[in-house]
C-alpha positions in Angstrom: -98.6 -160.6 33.0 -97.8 -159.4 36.1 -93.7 -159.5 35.3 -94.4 -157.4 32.1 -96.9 -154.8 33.9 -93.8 -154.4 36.5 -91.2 -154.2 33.7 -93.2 -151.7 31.5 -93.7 -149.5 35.3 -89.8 -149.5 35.6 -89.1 -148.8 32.0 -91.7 -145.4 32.4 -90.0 -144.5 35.5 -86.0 -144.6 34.0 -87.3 -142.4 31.0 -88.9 -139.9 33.2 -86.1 -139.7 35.6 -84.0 -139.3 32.1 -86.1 -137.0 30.4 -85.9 -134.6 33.9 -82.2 -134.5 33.8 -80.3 -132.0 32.1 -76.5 -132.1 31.8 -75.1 -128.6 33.7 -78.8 -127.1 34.5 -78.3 -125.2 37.4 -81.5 -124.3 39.6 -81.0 -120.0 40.5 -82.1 -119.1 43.0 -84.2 -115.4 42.4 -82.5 -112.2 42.8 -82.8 -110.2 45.3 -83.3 -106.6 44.5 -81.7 -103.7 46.7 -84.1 -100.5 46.7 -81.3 -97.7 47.0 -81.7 -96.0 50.4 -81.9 -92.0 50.0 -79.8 -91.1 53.1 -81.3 -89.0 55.6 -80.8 -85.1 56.0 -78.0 -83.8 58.1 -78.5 -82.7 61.5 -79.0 -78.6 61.4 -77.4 -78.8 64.6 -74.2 -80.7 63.4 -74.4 -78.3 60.2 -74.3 -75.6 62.0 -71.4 -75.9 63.8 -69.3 -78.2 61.3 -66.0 -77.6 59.7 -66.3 -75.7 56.1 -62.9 -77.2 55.3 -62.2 -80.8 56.0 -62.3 -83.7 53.6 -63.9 -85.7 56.0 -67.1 -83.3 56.9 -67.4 -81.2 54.3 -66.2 -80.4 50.7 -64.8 -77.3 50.9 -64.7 -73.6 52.2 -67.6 -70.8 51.3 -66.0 -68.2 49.7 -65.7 -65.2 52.2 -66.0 -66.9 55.3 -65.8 -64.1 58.4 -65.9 -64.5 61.7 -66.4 -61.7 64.8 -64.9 -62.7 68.5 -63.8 -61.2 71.9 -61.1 -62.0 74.0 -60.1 -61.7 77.5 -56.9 -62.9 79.1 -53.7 -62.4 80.6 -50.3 -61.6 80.1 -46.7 -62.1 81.5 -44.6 -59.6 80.1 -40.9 -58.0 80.8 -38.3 -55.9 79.2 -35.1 -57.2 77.4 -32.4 -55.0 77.8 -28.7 -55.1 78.6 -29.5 -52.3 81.2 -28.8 -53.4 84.3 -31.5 -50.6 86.2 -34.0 -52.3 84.2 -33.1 -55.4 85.1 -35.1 -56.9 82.0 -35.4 -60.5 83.3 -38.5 -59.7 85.8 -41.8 -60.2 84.6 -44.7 -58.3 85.5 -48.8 -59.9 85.4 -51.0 -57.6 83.2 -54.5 -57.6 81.5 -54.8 -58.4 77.9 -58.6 -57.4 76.2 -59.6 -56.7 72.9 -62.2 -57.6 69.5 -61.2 -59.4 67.0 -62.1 -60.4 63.2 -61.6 -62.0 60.1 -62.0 -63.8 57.2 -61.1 -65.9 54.6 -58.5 -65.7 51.9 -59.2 -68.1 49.3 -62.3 -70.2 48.0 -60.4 -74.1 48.8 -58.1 -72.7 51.6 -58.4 -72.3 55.0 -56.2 -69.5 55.6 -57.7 -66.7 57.3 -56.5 -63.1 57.8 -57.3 -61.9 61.6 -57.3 -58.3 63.0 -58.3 -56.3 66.1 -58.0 -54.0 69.0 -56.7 -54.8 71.7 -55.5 -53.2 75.2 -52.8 -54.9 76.2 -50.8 -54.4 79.7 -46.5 -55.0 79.6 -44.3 -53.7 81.6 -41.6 -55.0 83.7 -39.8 -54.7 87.0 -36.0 -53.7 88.1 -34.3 -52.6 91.2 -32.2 -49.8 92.0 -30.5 -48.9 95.1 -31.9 -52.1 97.0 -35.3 -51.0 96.3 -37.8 -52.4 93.9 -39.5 -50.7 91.3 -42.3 -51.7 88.5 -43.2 -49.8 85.3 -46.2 -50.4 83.9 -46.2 -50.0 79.9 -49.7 -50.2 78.7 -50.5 -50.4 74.9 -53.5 -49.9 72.3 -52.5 -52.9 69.8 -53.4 -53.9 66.2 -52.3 -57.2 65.3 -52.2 -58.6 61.7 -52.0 -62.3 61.9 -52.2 -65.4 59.5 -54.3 -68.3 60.8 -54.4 -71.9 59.1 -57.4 -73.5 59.9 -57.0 -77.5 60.8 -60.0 -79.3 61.8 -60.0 -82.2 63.8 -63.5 -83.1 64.4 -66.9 -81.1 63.5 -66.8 -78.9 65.9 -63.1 -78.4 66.6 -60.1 -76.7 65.1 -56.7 -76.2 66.2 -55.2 -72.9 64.7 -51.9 -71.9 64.7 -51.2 -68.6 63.5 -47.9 -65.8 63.0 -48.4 -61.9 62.6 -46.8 -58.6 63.2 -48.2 -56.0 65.7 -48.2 -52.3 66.1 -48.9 -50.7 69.3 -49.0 -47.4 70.7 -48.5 -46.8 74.6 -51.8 -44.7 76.5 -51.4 -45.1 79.9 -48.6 -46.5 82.6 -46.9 -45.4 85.6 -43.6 -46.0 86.7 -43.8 -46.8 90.4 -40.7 -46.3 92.9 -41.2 -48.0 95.8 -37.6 -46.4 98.0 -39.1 -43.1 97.0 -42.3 -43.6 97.3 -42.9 -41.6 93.7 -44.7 -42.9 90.8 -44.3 -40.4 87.0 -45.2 -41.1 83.7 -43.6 -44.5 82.2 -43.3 -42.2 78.6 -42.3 -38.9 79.5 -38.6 -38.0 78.6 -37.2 -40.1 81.1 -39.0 -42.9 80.5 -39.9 -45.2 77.2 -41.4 -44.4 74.0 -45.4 -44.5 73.0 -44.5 -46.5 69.8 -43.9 -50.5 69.8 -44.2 -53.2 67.5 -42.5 -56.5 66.5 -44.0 -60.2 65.7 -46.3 -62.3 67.2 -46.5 -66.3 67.2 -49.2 -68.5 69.0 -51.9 -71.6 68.9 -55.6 -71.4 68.7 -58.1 -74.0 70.0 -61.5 -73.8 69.1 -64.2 -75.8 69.8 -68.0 -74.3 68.3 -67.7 -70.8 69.6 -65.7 -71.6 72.4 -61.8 -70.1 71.5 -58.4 -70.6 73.4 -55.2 -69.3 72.1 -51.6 -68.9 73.8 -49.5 -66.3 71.8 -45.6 -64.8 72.4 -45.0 -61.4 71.1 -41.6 -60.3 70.5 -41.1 -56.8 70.3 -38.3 -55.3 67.5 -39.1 -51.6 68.3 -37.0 -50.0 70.9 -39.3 -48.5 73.3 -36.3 -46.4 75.4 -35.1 -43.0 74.8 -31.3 -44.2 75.3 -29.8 -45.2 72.0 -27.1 -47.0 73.5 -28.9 -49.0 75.5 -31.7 -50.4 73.6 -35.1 -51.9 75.0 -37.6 -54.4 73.7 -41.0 -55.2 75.1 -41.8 -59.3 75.4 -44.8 -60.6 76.5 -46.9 -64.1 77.0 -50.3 -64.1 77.1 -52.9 -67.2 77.5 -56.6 -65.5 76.5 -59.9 -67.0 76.1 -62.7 -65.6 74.0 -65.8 -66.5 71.8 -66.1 -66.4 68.0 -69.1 -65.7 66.4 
């Protein structure tokens, strides 16, 4: 009795462990489901100072884009000349101040179109007779330049820009220092009001901070002598803010 009540146990317990298998079931685990985040708002403070062009911060320019800045720097400027009383290779330190402003060209560009006023001091130094002089050539100026925008980061941009200039001379004295005499630098004897020629330079701006070094190369001739011409050259380093 009790070999057939064991035999009958075994028998149930093959055909459940049968019945319970199932040739390739695969236990799955449950999904997990993802709830989509919604990202969180910009920063007004990065999007107020972030690049409008940049495919890395932003999708593209606004249409119109202006700017307003001042700028205050320096200059190193001399006269090139074959004249030897000029003596064109001596450079003379000068102020260079103005207001500029632009804006922008195209809606998926960042080219810019920058203008201004600016007083800007040249001039030069020579020697005659053993004794030094300096002129001083100061000019109201009017640049037209180019800019292309690159941004780096958010909040800066490196900007190198070409233009022409016109200028128109309002002050300057020629100083003679054997003679103790200082005139006029554009009387008859001296150079002409009216200069002009082309500018090149790099910008650096970071938020409303701005940096630029620039060489102008004037293609006017600024002296009364028609034989022997004069040009006007000057490098300046400026600083500024853009707004």
């Amino acid at each position: 009795m009790k070999q057939i009540i064991l035999t009958l146990a075994c028998c149930l317990a093959t055909l459940t462990a049968a019945a319970q298998y199932r040739p390739g079931y695969r236990i799955e685990r449950p999904r997990t489901v993802h709830v989509a985040r919604t990202p969180a708002p910009p920063s007004p403070i990065s999007n107020r100072y972030r690049s409008r062009y940049d495919g890395r911060y932003a999708s593209g320019f606004r249409y119109n884009d202006a700017y307003f800045g001042l700028r205050l720097g320096m200059s190193l400027a001399s006269v090139r000349t074959a004249d030897p009383y000029l003596d064109g290779g001596r450079v003379k330190a000068g102020l260079n101040i103005g207001a500029v402003g632009g804006f922008q060209l195209g809606r998926y560009t960042p080219l810019y179109l920058e203008t201004g006023l600016y007083y800007h001091e040249k001039g030069g130094r020579g020697r005659s007779d053993g004794y030094t002089f300096t002129y001083g050539l100061n000019y109201l100026e009017v640049p037209i330049l180019f800019k292309y925008r690159a941004d780096i980061t958010p909040w800066t941009s490196v900007q190198p820009f070409a233009g022409v200039y016109g200028a128109v001379g309002v002050a300057g004295h020629i100083k003679d220092f054997g003679l103790r005499e200082a005139y006029s630098s554009f009387d008859e004897a001296g150079f002409r009001r009216w200069d002009g020629g082309l500018r090149l330079g790099l910008g650096l701006q970071w938020r409303h901070l701005y940096a630029e070094m620039a060489y102008d190369v004037g293609l006017a001739n600024v002296s009364h002598d028609y034989f022997d011409s004069a040009h006007t050259d000057s490098f300046t380093a400026t600083l500024g803010v853009n707004f």
